[in-house]
Each structure stands twice: as structure tokens, then as C-alpha cells.
DRENPA-3360 file (N, C-alpha, C; in nm, 2 decimals, always signed):
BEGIN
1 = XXXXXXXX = -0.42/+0.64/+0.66/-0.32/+0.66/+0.56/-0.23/+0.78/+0.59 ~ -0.29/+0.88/+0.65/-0.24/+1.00/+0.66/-0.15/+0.98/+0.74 ~ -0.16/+0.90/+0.83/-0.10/+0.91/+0.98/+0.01/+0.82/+0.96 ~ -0.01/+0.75/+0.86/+0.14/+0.65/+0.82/+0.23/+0.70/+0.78 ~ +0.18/+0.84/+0.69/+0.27/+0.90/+0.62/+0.35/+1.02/+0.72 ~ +0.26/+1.05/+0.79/+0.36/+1.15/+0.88/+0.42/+1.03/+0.99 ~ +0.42/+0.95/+1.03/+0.48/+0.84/+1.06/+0.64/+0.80/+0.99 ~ +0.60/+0.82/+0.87/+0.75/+0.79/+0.77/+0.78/+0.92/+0.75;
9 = XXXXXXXX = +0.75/+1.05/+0.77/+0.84/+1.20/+0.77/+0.89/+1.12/+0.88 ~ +0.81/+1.20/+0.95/+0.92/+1.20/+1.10/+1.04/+1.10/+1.14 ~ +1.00/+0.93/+1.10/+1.17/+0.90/+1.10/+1.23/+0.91/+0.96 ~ +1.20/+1.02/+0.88/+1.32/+1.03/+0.77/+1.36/+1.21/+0.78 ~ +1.34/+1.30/+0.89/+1.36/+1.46/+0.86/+1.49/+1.42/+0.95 ~ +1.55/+1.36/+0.99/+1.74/+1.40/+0.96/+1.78/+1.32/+0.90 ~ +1.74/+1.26/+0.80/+1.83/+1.21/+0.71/+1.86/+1.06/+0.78 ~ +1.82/+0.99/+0.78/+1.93/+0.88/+0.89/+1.98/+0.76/+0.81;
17 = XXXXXXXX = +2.08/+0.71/+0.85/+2.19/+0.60/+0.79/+2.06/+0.48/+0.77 ~ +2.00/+0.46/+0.93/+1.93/+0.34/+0.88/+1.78/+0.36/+0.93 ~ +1.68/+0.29/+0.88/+1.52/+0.31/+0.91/+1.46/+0.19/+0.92 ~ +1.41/+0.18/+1.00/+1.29/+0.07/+1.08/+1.18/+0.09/+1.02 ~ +1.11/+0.00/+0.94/+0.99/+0.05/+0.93/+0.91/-0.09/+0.93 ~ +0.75/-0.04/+1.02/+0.68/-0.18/+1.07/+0.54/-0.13/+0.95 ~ +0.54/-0.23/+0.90/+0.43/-0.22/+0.83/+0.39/-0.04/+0.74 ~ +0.52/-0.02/+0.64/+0.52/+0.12/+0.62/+0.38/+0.12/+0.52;
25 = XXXXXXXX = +0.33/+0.02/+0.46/+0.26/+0.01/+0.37/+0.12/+0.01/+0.40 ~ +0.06/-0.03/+0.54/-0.03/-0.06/+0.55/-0.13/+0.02/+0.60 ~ -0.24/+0.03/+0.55/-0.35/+0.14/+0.52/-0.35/+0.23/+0.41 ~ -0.24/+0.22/+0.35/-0.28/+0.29/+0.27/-0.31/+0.28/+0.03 ~ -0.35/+0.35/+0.03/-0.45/+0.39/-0.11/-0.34/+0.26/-0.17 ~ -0.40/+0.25/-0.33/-0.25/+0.23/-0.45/-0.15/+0.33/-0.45 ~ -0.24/+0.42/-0.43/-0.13/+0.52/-0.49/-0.03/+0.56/-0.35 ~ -0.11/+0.54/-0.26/-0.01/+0.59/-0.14/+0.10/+0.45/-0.13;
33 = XXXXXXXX = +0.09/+0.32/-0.18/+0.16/+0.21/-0.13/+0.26/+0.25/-0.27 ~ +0.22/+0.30/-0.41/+0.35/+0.34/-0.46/+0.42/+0.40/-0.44 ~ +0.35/+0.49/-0.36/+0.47/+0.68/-0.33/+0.58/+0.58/-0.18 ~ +0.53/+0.49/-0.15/+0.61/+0.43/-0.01/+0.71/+0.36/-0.08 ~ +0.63/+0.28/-0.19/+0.73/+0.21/-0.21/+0.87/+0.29/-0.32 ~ +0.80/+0.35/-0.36/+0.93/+0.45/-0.51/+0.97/+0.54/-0.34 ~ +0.99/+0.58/-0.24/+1.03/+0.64/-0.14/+1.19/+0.51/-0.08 ~ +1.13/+0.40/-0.01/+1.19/+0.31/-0.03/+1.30/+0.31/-0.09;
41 = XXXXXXXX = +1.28/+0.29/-0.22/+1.39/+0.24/-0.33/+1.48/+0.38/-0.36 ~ +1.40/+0.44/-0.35/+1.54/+0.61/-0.33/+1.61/+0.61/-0.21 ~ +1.59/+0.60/-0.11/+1.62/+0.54/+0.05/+1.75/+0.45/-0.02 ~ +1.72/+0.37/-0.07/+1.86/+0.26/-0.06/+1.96/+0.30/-0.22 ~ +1.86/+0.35/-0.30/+2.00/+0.43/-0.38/+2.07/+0.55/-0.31 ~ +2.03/+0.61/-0.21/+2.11/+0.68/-0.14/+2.22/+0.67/-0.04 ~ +2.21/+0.50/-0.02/+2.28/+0.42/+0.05/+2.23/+0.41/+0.19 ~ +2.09/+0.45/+0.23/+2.00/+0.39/+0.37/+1.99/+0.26/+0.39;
49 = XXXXXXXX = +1.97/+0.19/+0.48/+2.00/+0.08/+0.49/+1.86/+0.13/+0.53 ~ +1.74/-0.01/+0.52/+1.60/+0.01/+0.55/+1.59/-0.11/+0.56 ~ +1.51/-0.14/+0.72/+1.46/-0.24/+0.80/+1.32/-0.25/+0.76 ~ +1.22/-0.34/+0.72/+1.09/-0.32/+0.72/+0.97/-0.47/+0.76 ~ +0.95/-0.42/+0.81/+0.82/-0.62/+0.80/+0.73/-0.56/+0.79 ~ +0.69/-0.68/+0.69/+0.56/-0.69/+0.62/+0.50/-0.79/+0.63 ~ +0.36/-0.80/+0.60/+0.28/-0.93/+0.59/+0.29/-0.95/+0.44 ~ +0.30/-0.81/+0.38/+0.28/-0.83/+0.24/+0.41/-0.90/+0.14;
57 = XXXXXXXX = +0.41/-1.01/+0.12/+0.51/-1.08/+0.07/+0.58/-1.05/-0.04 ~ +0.46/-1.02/-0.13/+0.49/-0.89/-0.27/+0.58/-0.79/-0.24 ~ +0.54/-0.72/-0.13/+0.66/-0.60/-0.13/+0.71/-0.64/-0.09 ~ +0.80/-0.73/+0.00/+0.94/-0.76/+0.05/+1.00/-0.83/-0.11 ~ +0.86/-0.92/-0.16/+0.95/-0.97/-0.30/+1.03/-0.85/-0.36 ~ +0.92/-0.72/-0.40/+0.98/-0.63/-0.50/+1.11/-0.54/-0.48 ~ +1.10/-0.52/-0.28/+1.20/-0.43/-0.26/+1.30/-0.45/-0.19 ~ +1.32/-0.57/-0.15/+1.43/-0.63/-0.04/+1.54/-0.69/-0.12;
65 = XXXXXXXX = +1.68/-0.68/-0.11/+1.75/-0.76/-0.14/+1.80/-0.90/-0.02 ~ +1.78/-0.89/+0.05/+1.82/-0.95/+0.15/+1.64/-0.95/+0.25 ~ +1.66/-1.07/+0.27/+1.49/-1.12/+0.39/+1.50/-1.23/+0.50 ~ +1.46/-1.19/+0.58/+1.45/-1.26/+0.71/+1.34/-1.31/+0.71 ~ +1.29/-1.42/+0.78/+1.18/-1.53/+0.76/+1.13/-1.56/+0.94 ~ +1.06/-1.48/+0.99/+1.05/-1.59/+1.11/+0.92/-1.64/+1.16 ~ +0.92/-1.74/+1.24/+0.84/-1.83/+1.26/+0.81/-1.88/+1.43 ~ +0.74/-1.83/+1.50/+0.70/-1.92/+1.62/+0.83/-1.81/+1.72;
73 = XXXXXXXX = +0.82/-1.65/+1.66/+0.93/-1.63/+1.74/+1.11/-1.65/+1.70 ~ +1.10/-1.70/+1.62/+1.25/-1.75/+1.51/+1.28/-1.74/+1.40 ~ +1.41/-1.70/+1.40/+1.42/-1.63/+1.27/+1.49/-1.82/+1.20 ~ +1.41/-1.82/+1.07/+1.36/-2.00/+1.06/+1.48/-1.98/+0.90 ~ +1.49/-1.86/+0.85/+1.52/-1.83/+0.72/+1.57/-1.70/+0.69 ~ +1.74/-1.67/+0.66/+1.78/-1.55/+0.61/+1.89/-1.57/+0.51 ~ +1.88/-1.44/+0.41/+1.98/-1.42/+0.34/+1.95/-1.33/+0.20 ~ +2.05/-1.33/+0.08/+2.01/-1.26/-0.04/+1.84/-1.36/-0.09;
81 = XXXXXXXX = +1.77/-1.26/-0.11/+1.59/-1.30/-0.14/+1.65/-1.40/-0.29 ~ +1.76/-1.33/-0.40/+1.76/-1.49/-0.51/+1.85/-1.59/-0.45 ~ +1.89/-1.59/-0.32/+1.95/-1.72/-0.31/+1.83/-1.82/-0.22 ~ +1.77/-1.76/-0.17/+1.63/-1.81/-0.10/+1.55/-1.85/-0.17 ~ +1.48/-1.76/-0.25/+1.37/-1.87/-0.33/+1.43/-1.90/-0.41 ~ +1.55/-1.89/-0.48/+1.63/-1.93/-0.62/+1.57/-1.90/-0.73 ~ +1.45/-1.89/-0.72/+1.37/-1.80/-0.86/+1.38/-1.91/-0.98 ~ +1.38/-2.01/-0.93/+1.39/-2.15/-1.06/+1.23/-2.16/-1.14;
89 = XXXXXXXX = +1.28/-2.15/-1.24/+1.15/-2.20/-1.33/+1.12/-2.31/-1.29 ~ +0.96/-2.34/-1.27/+0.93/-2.48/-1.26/+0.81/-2.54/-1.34 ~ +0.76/-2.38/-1.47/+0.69/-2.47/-1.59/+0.72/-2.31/-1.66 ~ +0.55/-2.30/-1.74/+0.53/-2.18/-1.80/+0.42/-2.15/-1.83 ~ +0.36/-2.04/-1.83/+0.23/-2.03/-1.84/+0.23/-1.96/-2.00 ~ +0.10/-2.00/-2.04/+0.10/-1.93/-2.17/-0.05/-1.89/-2.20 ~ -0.05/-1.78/-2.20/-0.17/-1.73/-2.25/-0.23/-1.73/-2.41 ~ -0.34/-1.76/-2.45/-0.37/-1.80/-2.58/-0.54/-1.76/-2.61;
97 = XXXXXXXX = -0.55/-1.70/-2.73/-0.68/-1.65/-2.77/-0.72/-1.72/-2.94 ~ -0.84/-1.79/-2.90/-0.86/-1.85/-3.05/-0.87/-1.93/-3.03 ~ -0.86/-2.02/-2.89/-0.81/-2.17/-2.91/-0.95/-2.25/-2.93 ~ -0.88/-2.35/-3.08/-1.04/-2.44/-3.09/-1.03/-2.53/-3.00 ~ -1.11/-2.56/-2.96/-1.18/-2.73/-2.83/-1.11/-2.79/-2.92 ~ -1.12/-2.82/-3.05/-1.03/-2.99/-3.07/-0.89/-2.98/-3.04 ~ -0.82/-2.88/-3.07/-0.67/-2.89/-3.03/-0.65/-2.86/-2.91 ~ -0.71/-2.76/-2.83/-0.74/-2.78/-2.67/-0.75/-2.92/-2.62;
105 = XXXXXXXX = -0.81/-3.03/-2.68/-0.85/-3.17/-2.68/-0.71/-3.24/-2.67 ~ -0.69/-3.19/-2.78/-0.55/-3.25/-2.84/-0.39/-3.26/-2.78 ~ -0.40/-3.14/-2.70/-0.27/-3.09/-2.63/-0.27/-3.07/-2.49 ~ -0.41/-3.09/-2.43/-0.44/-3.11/-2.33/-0.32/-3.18/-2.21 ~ -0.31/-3.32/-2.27/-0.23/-3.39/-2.18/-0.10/-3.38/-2.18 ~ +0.01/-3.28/-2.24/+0.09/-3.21/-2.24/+0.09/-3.09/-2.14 ~ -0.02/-3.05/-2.09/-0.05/-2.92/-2.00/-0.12/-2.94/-1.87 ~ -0.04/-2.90/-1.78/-0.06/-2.90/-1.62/-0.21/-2.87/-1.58;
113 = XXXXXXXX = -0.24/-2.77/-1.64/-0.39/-2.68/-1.63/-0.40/-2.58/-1.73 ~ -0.52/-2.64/-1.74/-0.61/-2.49/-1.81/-0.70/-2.41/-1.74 ~ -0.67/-2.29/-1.76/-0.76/-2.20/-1.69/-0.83/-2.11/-1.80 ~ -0.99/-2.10/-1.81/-1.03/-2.03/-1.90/-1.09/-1.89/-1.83 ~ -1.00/-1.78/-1.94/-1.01/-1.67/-1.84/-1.12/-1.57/-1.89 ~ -1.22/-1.62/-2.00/-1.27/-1.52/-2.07/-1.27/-1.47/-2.18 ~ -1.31/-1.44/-2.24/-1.32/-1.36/-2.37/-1.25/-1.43/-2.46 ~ -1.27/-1.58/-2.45/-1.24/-1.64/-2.56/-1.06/-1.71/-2.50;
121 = XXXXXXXX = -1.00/-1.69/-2.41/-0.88/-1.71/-2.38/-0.83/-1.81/-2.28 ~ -0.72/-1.86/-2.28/-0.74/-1.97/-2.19/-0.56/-1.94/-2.15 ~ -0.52/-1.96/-2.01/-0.42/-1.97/-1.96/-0.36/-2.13/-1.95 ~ -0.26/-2.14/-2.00/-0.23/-2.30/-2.02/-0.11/-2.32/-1.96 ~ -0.10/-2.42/-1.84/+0.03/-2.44/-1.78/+0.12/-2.53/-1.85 ~ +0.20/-2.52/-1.84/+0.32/-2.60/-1.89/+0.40/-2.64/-1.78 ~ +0.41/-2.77/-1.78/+0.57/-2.86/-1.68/+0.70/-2.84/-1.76 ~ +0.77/-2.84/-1.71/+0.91/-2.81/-1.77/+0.94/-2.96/-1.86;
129 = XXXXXXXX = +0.82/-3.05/-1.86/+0.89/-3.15/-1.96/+0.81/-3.07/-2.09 ~ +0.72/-3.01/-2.12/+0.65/-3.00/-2.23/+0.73/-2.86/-2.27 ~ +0.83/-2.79/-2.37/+0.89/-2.70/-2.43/+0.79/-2.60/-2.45 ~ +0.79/-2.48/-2.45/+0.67/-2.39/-2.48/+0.71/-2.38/-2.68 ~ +0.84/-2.42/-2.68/+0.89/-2.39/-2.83/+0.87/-2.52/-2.95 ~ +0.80/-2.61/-2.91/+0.76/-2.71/-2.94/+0.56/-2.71/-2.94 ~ +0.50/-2.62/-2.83/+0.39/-2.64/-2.89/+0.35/-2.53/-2.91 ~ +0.43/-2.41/-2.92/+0.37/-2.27/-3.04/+0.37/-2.28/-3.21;
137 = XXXXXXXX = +0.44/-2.36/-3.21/+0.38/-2.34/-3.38/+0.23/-2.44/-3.37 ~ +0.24/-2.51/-3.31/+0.13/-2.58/-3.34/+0.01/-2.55/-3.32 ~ -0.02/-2.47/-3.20/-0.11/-2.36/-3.16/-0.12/-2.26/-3.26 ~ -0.02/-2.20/-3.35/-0.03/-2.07/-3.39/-0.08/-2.15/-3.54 ~ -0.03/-2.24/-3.58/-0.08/-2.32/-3.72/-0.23/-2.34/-3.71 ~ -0.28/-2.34/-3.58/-0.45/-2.40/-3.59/-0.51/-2.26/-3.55 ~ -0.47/-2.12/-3.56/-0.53/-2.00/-3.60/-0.56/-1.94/-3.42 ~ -0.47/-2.04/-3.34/-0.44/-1.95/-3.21/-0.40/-1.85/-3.20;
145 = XXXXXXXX = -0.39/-1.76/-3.11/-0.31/-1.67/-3.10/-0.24/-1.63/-2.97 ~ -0.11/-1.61/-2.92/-0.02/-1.60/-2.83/-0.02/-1.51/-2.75 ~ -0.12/-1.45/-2.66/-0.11/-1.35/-2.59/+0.04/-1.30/-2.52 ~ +0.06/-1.43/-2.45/+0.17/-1.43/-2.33/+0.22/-1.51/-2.30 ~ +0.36/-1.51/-2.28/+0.46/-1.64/-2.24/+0.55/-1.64/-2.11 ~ +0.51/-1.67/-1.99/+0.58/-1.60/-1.89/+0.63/-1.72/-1.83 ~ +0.73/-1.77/-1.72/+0.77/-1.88/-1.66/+0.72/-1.83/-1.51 ~ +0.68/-1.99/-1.49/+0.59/-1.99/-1.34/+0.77/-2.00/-1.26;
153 = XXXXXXXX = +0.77/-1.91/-1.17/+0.87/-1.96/-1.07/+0.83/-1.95/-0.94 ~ +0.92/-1.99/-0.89/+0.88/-1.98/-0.71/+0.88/-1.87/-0.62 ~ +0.80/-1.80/-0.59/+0.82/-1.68/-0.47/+0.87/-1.69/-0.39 ~ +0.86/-1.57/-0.34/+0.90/-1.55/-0.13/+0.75/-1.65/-0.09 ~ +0.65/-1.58/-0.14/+0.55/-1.64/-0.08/+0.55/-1.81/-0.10 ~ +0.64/-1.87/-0.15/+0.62/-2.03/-0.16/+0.71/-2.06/-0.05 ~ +0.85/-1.97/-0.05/+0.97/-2.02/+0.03/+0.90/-2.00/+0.18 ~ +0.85/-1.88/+0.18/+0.80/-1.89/+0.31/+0.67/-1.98/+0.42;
161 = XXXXXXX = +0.57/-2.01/+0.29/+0.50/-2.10/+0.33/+0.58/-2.21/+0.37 ~ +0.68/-2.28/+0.23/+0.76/-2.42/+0.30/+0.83/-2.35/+0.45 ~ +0.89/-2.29/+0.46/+0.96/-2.24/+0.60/+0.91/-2.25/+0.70 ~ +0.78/-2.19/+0.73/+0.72/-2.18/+0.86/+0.62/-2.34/+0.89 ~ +0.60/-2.38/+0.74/+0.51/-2.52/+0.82/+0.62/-2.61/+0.83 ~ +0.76/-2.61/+0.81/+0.89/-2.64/+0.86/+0.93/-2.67/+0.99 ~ +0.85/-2.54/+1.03/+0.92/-2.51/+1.18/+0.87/-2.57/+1.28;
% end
């Protein structure tokens, strides 16, 4: 980790317009992959242009506006990262605590998957035909309770999977 980090001084002690960076994240701690990455993102509010590959898909998700994709040697996929994966909703997940088995029973076949995560709670997919606003009262009427409402959408990591077995 240490050695990454004097790796990233040294090409940033003159200041430079643009930075290459091969795997700036790897080896190191949480905390060291935050201080890289809040480094990063001050880098480009300063107006640096910053080059980076990763394996880590997450961080090119969080900190790239623009990504390159390649494959077999080829660059298979480039441009702004929301025109690429488009970030389309394609259901919703909803987290839920309380849920009785018979309404679980009941709404089942409305929902993609259930995942039960513990402590009484279950993660419930939703397809974009079934409204999330259509089956929360009905969950919350039978003494459920609504942890979380998030929409599943598509990653880098999906765009890129489709891309390279593309190629």
C-alpha cells in the first residue's frame, strides 16, 4: 500500500495537466482506496484530466465520466459512462421487515425474487410490470414494514460483461 501511495506523489509533485494511473487502487486498506479515490475527484475538480484502469468496475462506476471498454486487445466500447450503460431501471428492489408467510404467499407471483436476508427481512424484486406504488399499501396494511425502495438498474459491470462476450 505504501508503495502505491508514493507511486501516486511522485506523478502528482509538479502538478500535471494529465495523469495515468494503472491500478491506483490496488493493495490498498478502505481507507487507503478512499483517500485515492477523494484524491481523484479533487484531481478533476482542478481540471486534471486522469487516465486510470481498473479491474475494479465500482470505481470506474463512481469516478469516471467517460470509459473505455476493451477486449482481446480492443477497445470494443467508449464514451460518456450514462450514455453506455444508460442507467435504465429494469425493476426495484424493496426491502421489507414483518413480512407474514401468507402475504409473502400472496404477492409472491407479482415478484422476480425473494431473498431472505435475516432478522426477520426479506429483499423482494420487482419487474417493471409490478408498480412498487401499488403493492406498498398492501404490505404496509398487513403490519409490514418498508425498510428500502431502491431501483435495480444496469451497471458498468453488466455493460461490460455484455461487451466483451460480444467480442
Amino acid at each position: 500500500g505504501m508503495v502505491q501511495r508514493v507511486g501516486i506523489a511522485q506523478a502528482l509533485i509538479n502538478e500535471p495537466e494529465v495523469v495515468f494511473l494503472d491500478e491506483p487502487m490496488s493493495g490498498l486498506d478502505p481507507l487507503g482506496r478512499r483517500e485515492v479515490r477523494e484524491l481523484i475527484l479533487r484531481l478533476r475538480d482542478r481540471g486534471c484530466t486522469v487516465f486510470f484502469s481498473s479491474h475494479v468496475l465500482s470505481d470506474a462506476e463512481a469516478l469516471c465520466s467517460r470509459v473505455g471498454i476493451l477486449a482481446k486487445g480492443r477497445l470494443v466500447a467508449s464514451g460518456p459512462l450514462d450514455s453506455l450503460t444508460a442507467f435504465e431501471v429494469r425493476g426495484w428492489e424493496l426491502v421489507v421487515s414483518g413480512l407474514r408467510n401468507d402475504v409473502l404467499t400472496r404477492v409472491r407471483p407479482s415478484l422476480s425474487a425473494v431473498t431472505p436476508l435475516g432478522g426477520g427481512r426479506f429483499a423482494l424484486e420487482l419487474p417493471l410490470t409490478t408498480k412498487p406504488e401499488g403493492l406498498l399499501p398492501e404490505l404496509v396494511a398487513t403490519g409490514a414494514h418498508i425498510v428500502s425502495l431502491n431501483p435495480l438498474r444496469t451497471t458498468l459491470e453488466d455493460f461490460f460483461i455484455a461487451q466483451v462476450r460480444g467480442a
